[in-house]
N, CA, C and O atoms as a printed pandas DataFrame, in Angstrom:
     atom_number atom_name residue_name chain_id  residue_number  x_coord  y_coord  z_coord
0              1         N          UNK        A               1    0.847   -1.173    0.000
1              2        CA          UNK        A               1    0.000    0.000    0.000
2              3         C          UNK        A               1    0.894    1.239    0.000
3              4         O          UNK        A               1    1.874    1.376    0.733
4              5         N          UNK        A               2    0.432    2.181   -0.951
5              6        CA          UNK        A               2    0.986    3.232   -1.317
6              7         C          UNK        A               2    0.608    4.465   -1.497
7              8         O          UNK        A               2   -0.489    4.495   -2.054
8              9         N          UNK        A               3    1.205    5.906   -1.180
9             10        CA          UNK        A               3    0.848    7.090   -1.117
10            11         C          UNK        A               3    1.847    7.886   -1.881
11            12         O          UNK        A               3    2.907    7.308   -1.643
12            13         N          UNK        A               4    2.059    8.735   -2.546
13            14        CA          UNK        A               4    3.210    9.070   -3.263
14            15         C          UNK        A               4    2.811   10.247   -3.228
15            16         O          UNK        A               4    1.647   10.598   -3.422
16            17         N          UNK        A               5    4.183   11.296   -2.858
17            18        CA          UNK        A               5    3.942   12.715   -3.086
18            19         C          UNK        A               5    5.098   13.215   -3.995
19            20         O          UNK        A               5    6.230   12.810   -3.734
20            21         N          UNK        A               6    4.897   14.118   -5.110
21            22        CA          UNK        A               6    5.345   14.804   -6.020
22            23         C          UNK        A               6    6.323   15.881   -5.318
23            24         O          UNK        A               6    6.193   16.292   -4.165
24            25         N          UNK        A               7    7.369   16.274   -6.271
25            26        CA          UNK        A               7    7.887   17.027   -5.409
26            27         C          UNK        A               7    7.535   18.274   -4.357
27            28         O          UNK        A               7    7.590   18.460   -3.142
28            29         N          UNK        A               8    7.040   19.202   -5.844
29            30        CA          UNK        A               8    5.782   19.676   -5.421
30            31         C          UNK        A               8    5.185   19.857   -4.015
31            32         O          UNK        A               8    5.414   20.699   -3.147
32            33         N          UNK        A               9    4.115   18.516   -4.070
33            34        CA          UNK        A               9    3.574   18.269   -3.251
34            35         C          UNK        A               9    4.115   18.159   -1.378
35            36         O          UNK        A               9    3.522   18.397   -0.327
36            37         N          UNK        A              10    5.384   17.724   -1.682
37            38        CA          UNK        A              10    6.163   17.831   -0.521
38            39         C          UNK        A              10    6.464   18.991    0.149
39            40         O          UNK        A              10    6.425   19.224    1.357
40            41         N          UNK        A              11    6.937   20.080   -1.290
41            42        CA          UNK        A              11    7.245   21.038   -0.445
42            43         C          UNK        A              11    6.020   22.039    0.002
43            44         O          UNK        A              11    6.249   23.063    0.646
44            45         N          UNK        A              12    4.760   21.665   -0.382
45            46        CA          UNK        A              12    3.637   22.509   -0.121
46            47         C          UNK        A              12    3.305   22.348    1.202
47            48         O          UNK        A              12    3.103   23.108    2.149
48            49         N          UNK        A              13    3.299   20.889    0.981
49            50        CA          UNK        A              13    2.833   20.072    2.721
50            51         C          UNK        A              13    4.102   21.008    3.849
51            52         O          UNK        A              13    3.763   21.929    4.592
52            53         N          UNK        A              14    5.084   20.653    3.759
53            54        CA          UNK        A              14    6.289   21.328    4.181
54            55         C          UNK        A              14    6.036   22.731    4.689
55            56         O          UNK        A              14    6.369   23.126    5.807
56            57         N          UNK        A              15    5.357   23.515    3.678
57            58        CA          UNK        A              15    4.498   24.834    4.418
58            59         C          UNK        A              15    3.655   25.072    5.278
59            60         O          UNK        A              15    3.702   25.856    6.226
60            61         N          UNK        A              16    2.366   23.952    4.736
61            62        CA          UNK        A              16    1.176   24.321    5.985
62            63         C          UNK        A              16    1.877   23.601    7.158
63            64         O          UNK        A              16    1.757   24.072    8.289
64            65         N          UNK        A              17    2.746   22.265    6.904
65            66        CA          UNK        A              17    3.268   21.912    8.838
66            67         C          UNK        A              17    4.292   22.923    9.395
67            68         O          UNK        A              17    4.356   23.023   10.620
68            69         N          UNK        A              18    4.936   23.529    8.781
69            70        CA          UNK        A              18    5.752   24.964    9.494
70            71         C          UNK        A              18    4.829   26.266   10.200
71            72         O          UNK        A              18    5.089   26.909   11.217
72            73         N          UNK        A              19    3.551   26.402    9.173
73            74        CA          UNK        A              19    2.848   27.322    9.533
74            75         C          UNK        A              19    2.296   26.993   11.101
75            76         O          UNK        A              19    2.238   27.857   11.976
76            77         N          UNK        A              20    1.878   25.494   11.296
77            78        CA          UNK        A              20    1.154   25.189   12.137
78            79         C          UNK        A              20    2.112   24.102   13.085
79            80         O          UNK        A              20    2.148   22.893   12.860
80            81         N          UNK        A              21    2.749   24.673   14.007
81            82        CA          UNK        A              21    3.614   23.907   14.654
82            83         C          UNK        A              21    3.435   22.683   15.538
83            84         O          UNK        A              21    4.323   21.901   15.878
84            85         N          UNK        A              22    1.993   22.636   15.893
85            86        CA          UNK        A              22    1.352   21.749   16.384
86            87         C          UNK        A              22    1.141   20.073   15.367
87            88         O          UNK        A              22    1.279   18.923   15.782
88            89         N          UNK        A              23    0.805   20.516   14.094
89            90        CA          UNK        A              23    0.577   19.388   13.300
90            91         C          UNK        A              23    2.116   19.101   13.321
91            92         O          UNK        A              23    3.192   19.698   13.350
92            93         N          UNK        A              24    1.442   17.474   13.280
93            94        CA          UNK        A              24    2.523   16.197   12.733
94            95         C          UNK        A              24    2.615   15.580   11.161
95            96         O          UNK        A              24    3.536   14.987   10.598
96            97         N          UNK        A              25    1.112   16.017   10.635
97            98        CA          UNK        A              25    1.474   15.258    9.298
98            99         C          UNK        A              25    0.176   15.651    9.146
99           100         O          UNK        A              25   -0.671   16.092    9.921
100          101         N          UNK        A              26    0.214   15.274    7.421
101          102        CA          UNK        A              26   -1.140   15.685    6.507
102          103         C          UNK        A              26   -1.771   14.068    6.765
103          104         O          UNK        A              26   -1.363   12.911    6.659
104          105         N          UNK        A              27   -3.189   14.880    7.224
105          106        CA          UNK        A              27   -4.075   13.816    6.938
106          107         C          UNK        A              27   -4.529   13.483    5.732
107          108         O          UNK        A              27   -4.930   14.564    5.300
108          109         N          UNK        A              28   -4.808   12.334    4.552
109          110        CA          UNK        A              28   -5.640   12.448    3.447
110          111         C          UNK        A              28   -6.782   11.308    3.744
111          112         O          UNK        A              28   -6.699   10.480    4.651
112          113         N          UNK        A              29   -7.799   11.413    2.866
113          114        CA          UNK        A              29   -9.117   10.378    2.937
114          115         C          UNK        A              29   -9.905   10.667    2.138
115          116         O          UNK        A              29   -9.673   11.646    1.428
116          117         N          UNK        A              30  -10.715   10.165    2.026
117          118        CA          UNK        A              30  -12.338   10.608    1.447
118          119         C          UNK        A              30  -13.393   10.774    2.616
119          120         O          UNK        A              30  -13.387   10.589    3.833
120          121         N          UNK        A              31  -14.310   11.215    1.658
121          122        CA          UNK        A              31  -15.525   11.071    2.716
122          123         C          UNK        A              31  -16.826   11.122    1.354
123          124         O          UNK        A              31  -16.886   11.665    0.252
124          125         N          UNK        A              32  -17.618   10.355    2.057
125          126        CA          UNK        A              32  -18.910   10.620    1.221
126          127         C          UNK        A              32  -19.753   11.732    0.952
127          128         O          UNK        A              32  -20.502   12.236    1.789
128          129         N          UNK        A              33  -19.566   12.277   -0.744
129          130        CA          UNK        A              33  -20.333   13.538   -0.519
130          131         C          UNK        A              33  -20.489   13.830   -2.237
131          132         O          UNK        A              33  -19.865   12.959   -2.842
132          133         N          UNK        A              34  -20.991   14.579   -2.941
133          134        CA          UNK        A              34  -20.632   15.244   -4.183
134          135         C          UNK        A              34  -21.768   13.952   -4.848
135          136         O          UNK        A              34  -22.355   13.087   -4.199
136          137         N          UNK        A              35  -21.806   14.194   -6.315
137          138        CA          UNK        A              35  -22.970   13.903   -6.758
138          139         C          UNK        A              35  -22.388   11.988   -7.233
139          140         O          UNK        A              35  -23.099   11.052   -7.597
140          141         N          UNK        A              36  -20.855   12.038   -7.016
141          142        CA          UNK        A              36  -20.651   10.698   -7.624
142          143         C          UNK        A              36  -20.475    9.574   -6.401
143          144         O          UNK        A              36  -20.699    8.365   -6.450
144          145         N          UNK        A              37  -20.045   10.304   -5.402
145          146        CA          UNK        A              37  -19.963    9.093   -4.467
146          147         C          UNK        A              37  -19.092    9.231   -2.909
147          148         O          UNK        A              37  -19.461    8.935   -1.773
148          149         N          UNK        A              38  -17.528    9.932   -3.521
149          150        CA          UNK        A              38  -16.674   10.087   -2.553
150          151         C          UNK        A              38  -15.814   11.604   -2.931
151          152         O          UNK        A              38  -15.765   11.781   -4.148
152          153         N          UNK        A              39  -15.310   12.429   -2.318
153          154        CA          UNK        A              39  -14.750   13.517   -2.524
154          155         C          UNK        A              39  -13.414   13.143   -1.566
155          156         O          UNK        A              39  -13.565   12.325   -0.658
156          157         N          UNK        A              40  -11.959   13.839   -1.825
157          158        CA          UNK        A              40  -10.897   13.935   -1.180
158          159         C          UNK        A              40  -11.219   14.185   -0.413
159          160         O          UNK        A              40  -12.413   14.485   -0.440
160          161         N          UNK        A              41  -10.303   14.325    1.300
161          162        CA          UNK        A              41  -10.094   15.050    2.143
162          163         C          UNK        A              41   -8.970   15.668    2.854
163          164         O          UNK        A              41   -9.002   15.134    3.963
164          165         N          UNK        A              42   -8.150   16.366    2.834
165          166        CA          UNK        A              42   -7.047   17.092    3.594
166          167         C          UNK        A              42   -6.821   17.723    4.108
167          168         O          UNK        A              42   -7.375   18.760    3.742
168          169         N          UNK        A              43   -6.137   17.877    5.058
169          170        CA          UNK        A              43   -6.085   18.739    6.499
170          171         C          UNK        A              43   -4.753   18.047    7.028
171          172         O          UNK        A              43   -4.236   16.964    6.753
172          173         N          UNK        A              44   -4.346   19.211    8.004
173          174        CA          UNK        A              44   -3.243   18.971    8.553
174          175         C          UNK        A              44   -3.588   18.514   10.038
175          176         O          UNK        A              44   -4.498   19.174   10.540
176          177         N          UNK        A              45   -3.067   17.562   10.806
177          178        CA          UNK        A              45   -3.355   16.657   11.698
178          179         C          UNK        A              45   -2.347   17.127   13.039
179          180         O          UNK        A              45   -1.249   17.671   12.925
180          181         N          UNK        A              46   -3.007   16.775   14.278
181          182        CA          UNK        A              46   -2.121   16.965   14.993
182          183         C          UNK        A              46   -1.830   15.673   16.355
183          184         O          UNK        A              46   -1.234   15.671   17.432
184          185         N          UNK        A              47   -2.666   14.631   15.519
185          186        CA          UNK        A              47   -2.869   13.179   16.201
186          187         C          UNK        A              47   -2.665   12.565   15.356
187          188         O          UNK        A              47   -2.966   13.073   14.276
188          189         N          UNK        A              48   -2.046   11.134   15.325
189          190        CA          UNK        A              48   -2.311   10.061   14.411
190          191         C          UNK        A              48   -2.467    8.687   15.443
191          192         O          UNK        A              48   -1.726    8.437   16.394
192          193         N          UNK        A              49   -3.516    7.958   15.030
193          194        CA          UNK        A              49   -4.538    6.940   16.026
194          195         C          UNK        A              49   -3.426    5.717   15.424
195          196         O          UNK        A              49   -2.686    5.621   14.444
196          197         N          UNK        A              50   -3.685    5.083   16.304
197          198        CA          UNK        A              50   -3.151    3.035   16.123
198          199         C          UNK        A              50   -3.385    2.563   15.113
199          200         O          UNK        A              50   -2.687    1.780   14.469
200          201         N          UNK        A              51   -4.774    3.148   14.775
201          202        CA          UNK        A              51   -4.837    2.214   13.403
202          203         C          UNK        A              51   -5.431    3.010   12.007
203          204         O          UNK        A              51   -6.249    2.777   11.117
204          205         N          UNK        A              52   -4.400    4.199   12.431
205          206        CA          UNK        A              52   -3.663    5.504   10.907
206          207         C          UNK        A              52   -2.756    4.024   10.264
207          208         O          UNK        A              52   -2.583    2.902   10.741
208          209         N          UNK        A              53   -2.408    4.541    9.244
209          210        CA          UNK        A              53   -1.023    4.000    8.481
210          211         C          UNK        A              53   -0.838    5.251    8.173
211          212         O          UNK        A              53   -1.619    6.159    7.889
212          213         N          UNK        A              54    0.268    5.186    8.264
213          214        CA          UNK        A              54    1.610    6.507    8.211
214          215         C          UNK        A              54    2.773    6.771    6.706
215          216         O          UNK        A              54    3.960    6.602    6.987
216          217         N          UNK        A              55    2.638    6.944    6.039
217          218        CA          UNK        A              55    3.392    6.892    4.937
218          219         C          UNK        A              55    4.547    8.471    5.224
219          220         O          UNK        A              55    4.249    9.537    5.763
220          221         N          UNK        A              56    5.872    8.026    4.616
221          222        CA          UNK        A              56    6.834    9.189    4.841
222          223         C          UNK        A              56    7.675    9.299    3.703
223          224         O          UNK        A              56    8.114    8.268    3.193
224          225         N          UNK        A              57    7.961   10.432    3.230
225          226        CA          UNK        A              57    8.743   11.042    2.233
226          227         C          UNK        A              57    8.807   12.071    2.372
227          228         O          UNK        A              57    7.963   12.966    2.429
228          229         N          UNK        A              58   10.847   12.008    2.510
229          230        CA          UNK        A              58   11.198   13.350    2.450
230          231         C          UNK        A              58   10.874   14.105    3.822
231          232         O          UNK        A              58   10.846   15.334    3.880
232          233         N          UNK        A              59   10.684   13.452    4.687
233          234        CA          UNK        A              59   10.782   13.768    5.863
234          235         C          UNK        A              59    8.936   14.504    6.111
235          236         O          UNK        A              59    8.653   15.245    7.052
236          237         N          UNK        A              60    8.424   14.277    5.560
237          238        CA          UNK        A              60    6.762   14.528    5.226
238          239         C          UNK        A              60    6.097   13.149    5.572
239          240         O          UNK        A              60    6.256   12.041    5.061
240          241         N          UNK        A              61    5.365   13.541    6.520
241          242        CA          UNK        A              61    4.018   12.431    7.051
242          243         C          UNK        A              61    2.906   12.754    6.782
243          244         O          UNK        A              61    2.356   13.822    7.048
244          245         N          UNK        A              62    2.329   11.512    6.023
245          246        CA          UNK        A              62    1.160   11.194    5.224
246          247         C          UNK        A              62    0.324    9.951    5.941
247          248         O          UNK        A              62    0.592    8.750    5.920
248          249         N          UNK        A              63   -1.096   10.843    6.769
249          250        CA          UNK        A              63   -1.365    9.816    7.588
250          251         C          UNK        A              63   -2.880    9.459    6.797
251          252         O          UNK        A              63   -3.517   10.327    6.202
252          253         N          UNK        A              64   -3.290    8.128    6.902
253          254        CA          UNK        A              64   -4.356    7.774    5.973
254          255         C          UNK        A              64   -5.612    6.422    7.289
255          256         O          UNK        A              64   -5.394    5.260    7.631
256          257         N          UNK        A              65   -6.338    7.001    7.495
257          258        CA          UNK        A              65   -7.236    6.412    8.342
258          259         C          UNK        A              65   -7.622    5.094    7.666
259          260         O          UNK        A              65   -7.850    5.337    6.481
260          261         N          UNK        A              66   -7.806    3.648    7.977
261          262        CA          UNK        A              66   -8.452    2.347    7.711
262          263         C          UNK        A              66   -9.486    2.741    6.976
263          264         O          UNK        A              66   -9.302    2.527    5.777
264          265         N          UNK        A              67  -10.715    3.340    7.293
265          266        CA          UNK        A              67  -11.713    3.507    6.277
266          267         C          UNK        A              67  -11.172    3.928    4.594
267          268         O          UNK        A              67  -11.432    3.236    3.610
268          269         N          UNK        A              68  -10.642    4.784    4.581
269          270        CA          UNK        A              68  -10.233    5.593    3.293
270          271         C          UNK        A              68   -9.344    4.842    2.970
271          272         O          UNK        A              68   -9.567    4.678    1.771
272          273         N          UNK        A              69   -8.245    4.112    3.286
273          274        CA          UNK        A              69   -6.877    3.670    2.644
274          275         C          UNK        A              69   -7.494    2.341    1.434
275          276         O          UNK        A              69   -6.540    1.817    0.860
276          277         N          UNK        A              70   -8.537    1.909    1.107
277          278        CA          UNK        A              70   -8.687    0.931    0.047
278          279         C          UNK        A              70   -9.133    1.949   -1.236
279          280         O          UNK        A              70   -9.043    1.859   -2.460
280          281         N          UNK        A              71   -9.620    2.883   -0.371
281          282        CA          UNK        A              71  -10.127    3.834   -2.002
282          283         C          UNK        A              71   -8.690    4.805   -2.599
283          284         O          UNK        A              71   -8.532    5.191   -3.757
284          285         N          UNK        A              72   -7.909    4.998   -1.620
285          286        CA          UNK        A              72   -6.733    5.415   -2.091
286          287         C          UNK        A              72   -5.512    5.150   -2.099
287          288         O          UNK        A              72   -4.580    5.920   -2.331
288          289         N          UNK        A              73   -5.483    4.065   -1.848
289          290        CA          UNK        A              73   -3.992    2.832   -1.988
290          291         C          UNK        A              73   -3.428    3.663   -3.225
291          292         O          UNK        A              73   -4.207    4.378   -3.855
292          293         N          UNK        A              74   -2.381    3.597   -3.502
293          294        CA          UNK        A              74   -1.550    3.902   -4.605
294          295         C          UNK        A              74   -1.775    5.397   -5.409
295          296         O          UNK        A              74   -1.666    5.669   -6.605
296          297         N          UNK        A              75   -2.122    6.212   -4.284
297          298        CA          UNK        A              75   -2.790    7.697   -5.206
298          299         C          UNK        A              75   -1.189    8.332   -4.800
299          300         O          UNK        A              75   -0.367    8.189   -3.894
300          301         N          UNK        A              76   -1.336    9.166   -6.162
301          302        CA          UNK        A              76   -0.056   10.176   -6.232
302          303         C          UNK        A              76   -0.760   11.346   -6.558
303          304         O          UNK        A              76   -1.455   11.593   -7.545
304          305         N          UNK        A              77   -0.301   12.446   -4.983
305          306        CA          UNK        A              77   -0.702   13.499   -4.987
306          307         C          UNK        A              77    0.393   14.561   -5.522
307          308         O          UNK        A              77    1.598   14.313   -5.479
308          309         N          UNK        A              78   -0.095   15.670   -5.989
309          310        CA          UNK        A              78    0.729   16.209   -7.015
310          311         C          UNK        A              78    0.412   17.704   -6.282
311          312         O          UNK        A              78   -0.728   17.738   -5.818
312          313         N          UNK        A              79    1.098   18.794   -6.111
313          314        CA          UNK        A              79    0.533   20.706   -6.361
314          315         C          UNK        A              79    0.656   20.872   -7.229
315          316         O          UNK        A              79    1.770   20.633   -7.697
316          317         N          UNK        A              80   -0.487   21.452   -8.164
317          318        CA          UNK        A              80   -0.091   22.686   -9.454
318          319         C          UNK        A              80   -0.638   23.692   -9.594
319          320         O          UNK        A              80   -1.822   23.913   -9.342
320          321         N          UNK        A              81    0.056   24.343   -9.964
321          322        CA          UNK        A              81   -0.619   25.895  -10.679
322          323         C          UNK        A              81   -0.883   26.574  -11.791
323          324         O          UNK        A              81   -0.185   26.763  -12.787
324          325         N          UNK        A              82   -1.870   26.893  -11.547
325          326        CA          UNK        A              82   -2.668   27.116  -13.018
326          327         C          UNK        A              82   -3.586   28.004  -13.119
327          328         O          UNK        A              82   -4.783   27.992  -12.834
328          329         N          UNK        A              83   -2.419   29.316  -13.861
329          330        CA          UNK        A              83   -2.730   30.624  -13.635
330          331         C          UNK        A              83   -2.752   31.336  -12.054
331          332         O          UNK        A              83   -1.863   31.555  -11.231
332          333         N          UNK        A              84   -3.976   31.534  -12.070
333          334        CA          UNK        A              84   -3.956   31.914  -10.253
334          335         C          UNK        A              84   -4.406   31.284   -9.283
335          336         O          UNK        A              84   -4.441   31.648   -8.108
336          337         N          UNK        A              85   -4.926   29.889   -9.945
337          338        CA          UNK        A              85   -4.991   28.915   -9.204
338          339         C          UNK        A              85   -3.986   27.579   -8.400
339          340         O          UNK        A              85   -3.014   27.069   -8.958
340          341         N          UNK        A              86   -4.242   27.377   -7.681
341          342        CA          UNK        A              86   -3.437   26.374   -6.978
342          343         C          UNK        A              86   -4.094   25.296   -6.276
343          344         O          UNK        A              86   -4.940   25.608   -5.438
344          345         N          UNK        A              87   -3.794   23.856   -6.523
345          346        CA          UNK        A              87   -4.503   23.014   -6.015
346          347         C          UNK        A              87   -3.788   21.523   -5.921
347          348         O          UNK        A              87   -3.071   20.983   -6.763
348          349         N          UNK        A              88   -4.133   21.122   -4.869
349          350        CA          UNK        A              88   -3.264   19.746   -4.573
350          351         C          UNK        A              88   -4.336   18.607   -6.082
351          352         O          UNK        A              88   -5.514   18.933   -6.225
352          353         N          UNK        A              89   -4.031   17.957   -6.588
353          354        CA          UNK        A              89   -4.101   17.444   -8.136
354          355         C          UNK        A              89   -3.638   15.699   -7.026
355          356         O          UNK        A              89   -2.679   15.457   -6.293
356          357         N          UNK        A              90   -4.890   14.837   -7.434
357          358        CA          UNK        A              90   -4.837   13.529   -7.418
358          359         C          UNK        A              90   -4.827   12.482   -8.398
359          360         O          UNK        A              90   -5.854   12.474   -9.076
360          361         N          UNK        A              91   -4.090   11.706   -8.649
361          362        CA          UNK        A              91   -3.533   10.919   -9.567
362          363         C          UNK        A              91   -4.088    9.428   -8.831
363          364         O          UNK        A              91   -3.161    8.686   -8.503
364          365         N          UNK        A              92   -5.673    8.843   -8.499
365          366        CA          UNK        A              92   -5.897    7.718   -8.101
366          367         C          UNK        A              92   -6.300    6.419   -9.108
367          368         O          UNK        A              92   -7.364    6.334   -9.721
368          369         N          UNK        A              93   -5.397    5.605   -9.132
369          370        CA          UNK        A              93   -5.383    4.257   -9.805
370          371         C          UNK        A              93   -7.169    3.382   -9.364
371          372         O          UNK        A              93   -7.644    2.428   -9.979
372          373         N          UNK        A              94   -7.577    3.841   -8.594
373          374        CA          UNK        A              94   -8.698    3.149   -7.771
374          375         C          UNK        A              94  -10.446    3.754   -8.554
375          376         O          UNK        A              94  -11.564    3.249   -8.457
376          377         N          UNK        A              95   -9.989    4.943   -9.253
377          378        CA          UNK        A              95  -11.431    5.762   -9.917
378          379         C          UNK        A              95  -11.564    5.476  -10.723
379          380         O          UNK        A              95  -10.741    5.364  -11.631
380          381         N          UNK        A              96  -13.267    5.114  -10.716
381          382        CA          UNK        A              96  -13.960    4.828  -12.257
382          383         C          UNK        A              96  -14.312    5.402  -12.791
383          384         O          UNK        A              96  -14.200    5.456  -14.015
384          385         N          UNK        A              97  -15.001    6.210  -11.956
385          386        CA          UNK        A              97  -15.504    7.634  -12.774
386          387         C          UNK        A              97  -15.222    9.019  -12.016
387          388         O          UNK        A              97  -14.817    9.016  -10.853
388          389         N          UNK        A              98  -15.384    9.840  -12.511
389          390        CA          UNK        A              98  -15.886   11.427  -12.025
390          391         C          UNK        A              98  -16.755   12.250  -12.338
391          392         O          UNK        A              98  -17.251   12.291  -13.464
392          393         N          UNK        A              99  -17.101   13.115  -11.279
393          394        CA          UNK        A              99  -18.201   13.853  -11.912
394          395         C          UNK        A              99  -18.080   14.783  -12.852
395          396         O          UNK        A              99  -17.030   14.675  -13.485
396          397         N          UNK        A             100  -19.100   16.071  -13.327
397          398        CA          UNK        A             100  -18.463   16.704  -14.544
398          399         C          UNK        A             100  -17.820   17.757  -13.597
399          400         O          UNK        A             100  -17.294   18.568  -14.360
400          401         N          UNK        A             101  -17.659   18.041  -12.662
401          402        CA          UNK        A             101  -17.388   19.262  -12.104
402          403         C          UNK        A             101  -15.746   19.426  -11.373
403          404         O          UNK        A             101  -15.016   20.364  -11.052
404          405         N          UNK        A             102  -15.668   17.485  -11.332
405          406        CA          UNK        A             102  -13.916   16.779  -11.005
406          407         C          UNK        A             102  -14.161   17.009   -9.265
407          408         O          UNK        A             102  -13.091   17.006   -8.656
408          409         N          UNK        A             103  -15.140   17.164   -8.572
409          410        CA          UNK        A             103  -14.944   17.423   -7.384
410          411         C          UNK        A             103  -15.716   15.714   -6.286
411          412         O          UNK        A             103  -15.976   15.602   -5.088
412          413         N          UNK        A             104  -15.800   14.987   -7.132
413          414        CA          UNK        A             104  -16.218   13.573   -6.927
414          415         C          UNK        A             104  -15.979   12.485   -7.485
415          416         O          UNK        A             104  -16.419   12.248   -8.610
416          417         N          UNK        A             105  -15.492   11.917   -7.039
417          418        CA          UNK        A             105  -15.422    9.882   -7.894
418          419         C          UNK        A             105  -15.650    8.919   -7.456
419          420         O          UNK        A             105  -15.447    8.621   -6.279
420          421         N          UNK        A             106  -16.224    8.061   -8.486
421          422        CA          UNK        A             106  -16.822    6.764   -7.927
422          423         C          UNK        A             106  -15.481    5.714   -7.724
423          424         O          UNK        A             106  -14.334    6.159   -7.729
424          425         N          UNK        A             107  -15.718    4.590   -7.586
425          426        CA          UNK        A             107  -14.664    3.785   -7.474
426          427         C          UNK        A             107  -15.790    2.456   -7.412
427          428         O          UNK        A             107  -16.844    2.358   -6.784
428          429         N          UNK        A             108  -14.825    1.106   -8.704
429          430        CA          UNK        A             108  -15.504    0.166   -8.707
430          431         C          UNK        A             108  -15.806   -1.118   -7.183
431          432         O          UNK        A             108  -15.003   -1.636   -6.407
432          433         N          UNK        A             109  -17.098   -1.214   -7.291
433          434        CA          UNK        A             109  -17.720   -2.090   -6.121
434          435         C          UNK        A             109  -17.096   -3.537   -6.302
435          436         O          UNK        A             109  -17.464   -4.458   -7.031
436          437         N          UNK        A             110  -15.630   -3.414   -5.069
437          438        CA          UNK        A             110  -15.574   -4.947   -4.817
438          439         C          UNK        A             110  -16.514   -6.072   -3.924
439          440         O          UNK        A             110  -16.208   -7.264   -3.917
């Protein structure tokens, strides 16, 4: 099981945990919501429970709760910018579909 962060992505994370001296690591997950099924979730954490799995790169902790880690096993999170936008960009091997708006995806029913 796998989490992969872009360079990018490292050094962004790298910002919000400096800003916030309390957090230990980025949380990621889903949660149920949006018109297809599941939407991302991220936030910076300042606990990680027994039964988190912990992924590290680059000295960056990537903590992923039991519920969420089958829908995002092997996602490579990316930052880009585009124009004046900026946004953490997911790369998940696990989505079947998305919605038209990119803010939801389904994932096939094992």
């Amino acid at each position: 099981m796998t989490i992969h962060l872009t360079d990018s992505a490292v050094a962004r994370v790298r910002q919000f945990l400096h800003a916030d001296p309390n957090a230990q690591a980025l949380r990621f997950g889903v949660k149920r919501t949006g018109c297809s099924g599941y939407a991302y979730t991220v936030e910076l954490t300042d606990s990680i429970a027994a039964n988190d799995r912990v992924f590290e790169q680059d000295g960056v902790r990537v903590v992923v709760g039991p519920e969420s880690l089958p829908l995002v096993d092997g996602t490579e999170i990316d930052f880009g910018k585009e124009g004046l936008n900026a946004a953490f960009v997911f790369r998940n091997p696990n989505v079947a579909a998305e919605c038209g708006c990119g803010e939801s995806f389904t994932v096939e029913e094992q």
